[in-house]
C-alpha positions as MATLAB code, in Angstrom:
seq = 'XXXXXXXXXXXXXXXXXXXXXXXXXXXXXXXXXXXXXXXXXXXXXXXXXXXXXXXXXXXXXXXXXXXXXXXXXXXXXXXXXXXXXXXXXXXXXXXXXXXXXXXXXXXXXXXXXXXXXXXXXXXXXXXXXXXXXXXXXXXXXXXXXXXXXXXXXXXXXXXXXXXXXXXXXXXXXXXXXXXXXXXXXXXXXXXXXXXXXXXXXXXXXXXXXXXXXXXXXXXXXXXXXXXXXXXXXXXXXXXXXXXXXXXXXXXXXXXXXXXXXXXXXXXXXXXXXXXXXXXXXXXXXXXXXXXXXXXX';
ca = [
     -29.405  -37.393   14.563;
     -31.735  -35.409   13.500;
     -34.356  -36.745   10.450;
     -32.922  -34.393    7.985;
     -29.656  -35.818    8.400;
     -30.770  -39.101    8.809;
     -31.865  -38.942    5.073;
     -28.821  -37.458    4.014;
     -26.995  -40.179    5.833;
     -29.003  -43.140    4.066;
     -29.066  -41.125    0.382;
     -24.976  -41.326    0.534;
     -25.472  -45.098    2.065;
     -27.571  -45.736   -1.341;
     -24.920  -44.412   -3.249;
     -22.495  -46.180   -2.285;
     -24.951  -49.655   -3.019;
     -24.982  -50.314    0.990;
     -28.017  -51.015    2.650;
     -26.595  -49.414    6.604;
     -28.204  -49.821   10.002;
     -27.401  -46.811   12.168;
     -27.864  -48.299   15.231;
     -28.986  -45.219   17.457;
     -30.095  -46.523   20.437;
     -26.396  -48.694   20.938;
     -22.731  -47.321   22.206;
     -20.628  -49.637   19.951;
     -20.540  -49.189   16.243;
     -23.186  -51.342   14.469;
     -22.193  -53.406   11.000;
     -24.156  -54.209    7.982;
     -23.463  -56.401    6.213;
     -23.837  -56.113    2.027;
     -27.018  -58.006    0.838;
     -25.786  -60.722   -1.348;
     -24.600  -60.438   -5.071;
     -23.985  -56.039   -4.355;
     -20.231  -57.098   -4.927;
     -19.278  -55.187   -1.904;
     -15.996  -56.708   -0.133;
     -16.694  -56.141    3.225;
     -19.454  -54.275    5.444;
     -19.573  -50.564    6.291;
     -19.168  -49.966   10.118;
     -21.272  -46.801   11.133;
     -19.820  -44.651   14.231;
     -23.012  -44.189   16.765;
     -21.000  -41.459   18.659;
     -20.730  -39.263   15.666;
     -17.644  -37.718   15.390;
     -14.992  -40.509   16.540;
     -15.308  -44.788   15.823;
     -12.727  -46.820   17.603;
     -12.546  -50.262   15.485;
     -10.080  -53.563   15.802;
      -7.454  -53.740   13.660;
      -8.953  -57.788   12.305;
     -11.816  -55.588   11.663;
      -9.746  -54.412    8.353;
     -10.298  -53.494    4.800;
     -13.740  -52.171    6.047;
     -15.742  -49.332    5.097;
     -16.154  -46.774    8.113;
     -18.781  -43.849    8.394;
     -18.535  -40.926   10.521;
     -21.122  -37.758   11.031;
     -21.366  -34.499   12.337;
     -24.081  -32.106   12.695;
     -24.125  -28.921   13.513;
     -27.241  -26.951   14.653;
     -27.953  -23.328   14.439;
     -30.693  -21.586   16.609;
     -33.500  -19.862   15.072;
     -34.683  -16.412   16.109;
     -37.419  -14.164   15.673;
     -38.171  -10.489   16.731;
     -40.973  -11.035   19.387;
     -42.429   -7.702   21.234;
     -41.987   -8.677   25.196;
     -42.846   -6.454   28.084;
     -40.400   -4.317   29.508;
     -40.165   -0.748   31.180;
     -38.897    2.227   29.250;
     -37.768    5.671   30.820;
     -38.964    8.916   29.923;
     -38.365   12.647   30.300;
     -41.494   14.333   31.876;
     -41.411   18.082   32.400;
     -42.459   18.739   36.219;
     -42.694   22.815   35.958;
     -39.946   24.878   36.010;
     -36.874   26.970   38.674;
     -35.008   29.783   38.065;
     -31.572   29.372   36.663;
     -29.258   32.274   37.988;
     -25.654   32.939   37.437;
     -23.693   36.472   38.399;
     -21.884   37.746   35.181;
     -19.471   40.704   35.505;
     -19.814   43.556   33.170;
     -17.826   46.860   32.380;
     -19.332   50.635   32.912;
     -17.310   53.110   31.727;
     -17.858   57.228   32.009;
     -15.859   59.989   30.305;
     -13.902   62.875   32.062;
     -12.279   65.651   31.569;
      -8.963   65.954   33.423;
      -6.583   69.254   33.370;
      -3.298   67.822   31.924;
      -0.702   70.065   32.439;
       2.985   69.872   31.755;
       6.438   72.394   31.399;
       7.425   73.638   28.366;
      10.647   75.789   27.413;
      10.629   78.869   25.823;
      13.414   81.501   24.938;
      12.633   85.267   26.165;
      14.827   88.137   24.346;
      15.100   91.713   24.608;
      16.986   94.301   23.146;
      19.446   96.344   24.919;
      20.521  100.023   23.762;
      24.653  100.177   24.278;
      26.712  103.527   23.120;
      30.421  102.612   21.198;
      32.493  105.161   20.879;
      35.908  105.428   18.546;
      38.825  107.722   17.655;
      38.476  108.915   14.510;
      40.829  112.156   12.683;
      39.297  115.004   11.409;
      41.510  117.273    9.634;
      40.969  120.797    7.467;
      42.890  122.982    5.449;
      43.749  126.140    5.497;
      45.911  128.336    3.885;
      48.374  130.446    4.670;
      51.069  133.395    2.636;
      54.536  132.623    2.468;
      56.724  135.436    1.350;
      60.046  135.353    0.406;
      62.482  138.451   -0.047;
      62.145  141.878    0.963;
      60.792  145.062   -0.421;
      60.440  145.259   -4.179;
      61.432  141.780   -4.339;
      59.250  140.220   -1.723;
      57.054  137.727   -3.364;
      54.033  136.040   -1.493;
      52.476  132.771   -2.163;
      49.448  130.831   -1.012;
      50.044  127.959    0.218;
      47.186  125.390    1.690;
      48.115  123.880    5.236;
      46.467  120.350    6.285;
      45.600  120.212    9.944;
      44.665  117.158   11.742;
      43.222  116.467   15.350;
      42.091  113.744   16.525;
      38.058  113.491   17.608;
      35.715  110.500   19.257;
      33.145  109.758   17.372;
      30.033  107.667   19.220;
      26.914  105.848   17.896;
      23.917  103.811   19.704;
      24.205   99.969   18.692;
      21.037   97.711   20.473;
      22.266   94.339   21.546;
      19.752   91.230   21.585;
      19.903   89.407   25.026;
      17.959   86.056   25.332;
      17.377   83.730   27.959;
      15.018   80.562   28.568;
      12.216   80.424   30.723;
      10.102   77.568   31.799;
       6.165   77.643   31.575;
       3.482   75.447   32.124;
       1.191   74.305   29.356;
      -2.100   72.764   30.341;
      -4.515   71.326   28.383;
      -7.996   69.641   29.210;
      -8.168   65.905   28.143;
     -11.140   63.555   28.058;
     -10.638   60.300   30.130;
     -12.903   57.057   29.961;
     -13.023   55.532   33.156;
     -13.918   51.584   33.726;
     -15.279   49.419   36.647;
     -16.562   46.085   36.749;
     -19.958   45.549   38.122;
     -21.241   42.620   38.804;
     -24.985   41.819   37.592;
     -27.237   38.371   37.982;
     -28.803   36.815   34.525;
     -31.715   34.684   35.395;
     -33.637   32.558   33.297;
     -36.622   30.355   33.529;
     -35.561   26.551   32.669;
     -38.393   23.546   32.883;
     -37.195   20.990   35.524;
     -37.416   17.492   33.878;
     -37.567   14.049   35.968;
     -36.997   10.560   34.434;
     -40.344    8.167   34.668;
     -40.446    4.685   34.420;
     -43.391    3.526   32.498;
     -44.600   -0.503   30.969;
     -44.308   -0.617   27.218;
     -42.646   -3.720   25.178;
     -39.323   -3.913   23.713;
     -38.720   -5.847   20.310;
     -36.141   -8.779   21.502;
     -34.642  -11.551   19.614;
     -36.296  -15.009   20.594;
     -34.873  -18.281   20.018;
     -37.547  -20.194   18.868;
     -36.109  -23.419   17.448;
     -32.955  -24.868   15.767;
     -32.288  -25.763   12.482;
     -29.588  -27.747   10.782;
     -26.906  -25.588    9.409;
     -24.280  -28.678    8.447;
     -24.524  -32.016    8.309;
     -20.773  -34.197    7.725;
     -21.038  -37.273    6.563;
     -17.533  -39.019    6.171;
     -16.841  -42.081    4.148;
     -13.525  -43.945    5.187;
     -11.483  -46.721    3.704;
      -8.831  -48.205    5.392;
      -6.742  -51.253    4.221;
      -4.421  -52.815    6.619;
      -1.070  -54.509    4.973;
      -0.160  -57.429    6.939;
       2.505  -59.167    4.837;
       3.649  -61.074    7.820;
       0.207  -62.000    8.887;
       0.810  -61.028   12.485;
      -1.689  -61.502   15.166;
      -3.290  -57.932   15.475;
      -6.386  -58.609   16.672;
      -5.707  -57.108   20.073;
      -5.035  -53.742   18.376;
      -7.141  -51.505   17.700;
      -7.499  -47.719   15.239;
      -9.182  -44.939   16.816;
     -10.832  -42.718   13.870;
     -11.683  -38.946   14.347;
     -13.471  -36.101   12.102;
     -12.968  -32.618   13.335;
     -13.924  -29.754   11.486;
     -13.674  -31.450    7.964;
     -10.644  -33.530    8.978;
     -10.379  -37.433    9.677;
      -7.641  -39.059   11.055;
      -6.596  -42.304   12.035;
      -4.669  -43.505   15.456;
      -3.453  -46.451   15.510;
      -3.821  -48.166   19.536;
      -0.986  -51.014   19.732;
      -1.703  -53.181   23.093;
       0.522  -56.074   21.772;
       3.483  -54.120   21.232;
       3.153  -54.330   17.454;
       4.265  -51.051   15.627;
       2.232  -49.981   12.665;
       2.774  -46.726   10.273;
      -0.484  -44.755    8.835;
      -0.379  -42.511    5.789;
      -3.551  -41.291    3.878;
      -3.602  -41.705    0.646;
      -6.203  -39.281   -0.700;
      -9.520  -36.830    0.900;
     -11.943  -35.470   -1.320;
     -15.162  -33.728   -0.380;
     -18.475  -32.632   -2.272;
     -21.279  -30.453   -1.028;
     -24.765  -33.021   -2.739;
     -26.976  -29.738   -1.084;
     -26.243  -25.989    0.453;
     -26.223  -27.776    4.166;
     -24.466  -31.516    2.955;
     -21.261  -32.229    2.736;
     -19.565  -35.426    1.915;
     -15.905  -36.625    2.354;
     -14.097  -39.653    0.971;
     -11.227  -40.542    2.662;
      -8.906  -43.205    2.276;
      -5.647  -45.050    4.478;
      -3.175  -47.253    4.455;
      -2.091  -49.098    7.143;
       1.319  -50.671    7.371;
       1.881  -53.610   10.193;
       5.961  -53.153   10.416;
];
């Protein structure tokens, strides 16, 4: 135990009106007894091994005491030598890659193609048709004789038939095909293929000494220190012979419990009756425990 907890150990001792010898340097559990007129009923037993006591069960009605510390280490940021890796420039090489690129030129191509077109002409053709033409004439007709011969005019249609012709010009078409051409302009595309080279430093990793900040343990410190107080009261209303029995008494993490160890074949029954726990100090903390033990 460390001497920080060692005076947290005897302040709760004080407290309690017990004057306690730890007894480091021995395996068993050491016992104090109360200097006269305290009023104390019995002596407190003090667990050397820290975190578990194993009493007798005639050792009863006593007060036990177990402790735990816990260390923490300390660090510190201490500069120690190491080697560090750089980039150092070592002149410089050609980087070249082929990249493809498009020429194109412009033409101008004949583009032909057929086109239909109607061609007409006009054609003379001669009709001819039938047509009467008549006249009239006229002519005496006399009737009687001698004095009494009279003579009249009379007009006298005649009719013969005639052809009458005329020029009538037809319109005769046909289609022809021609060819239509036309020049065009035409952009024409290849890929050529060109390098790209440029100048890129060539850069090597060197080891060199320099010093690294690293975290150092340097010492420990105490981060908790348990101290538990236990009372255990053994009811015996039969007042069997139990000395050959014994109670085992743990703390971990905060928690004590009590086992009981029956050689003679007795049976016993443990219940805690209460556990409280105070913090005296940011790295002190202090539980009160108390048992019952039933000899059935």
């Amino acid at each position: 135990m460390n001497q920080q907890a060692t005076e947290f150990a005897k302040k709760l001792i004080l407290s309690s009106m017990l004057v306690i010898g730890l007894g480091c340097g021995s395996s068993n559990p050491s016992t104090t007894t109360a200097q006269p007129g305290m009023g104390v009923p019995g002596p407190v037993i003090v667990g050397s091994g820290g975190e578990q006591l194993t009493v007798s069960m005639s050792q009863a009605n006593n007060q036990l005491q177990l402790n735990h510390s816990e260390m923490e280490t300390i660090y510190e940021t201490q500069n120690v030598p190491s080697t560090c890796t750089r980039s150092v420039q070592r002149g410089t090489r050609q980087d070249c890659h082929t990249e493809n690129e498009q020429q194109c030129t412009t033409q101008n191509e004949r583009e032909c193609k057929d086109e239909t077109f109607p061609v007409c002409q006009t054609i003379p053709r001669r009709v001819c048709e039938t047509t009467q033409q008549c006249t009239t004439d006229t002519e005496q007709v006399c009737h009687g004789t001698g004095a009494q011969r009279v003579c009249t005019t009379v007009p006298h249609k005649t009719c013969k038939p005639v052809e009458v012709c005329q020029t009538k010009n037809d319109q005769v078409c046909h289609n022809e095909t021609r060819q239509q051409c036309t020049t065009v302009p035409r952009q024409h595309c290849t890929t050529v293929p060109r390098q790209e080279c440029t100048t890129v430093p060539v850069i090597i990793q060197e080891q060199y000494p320099c010093t690294k900040p690293t975290q150092v343990a340097v010492g420990q410190r105490l981060k908790l220190h348990q101290l538990a107080q236990i009372s255990i009261i053994v009811r015996n209303p039969g007042n069997q012979n139990v000395s050959a029995d014994s109670m085992v008494v743990t703390m971990n993490n905060g928690i004590v419990s009590v086992t009981a160890t029956s050689v003679s074949g007795i049976q016993y029954q443990v219940q805690q009756i209460s556990q409280n726990q105070s913090y005296p100090s940011a790295t002190e903390e202090l539980i009160t425990v108390s048992f019952e033990v039933d000899v059935l």
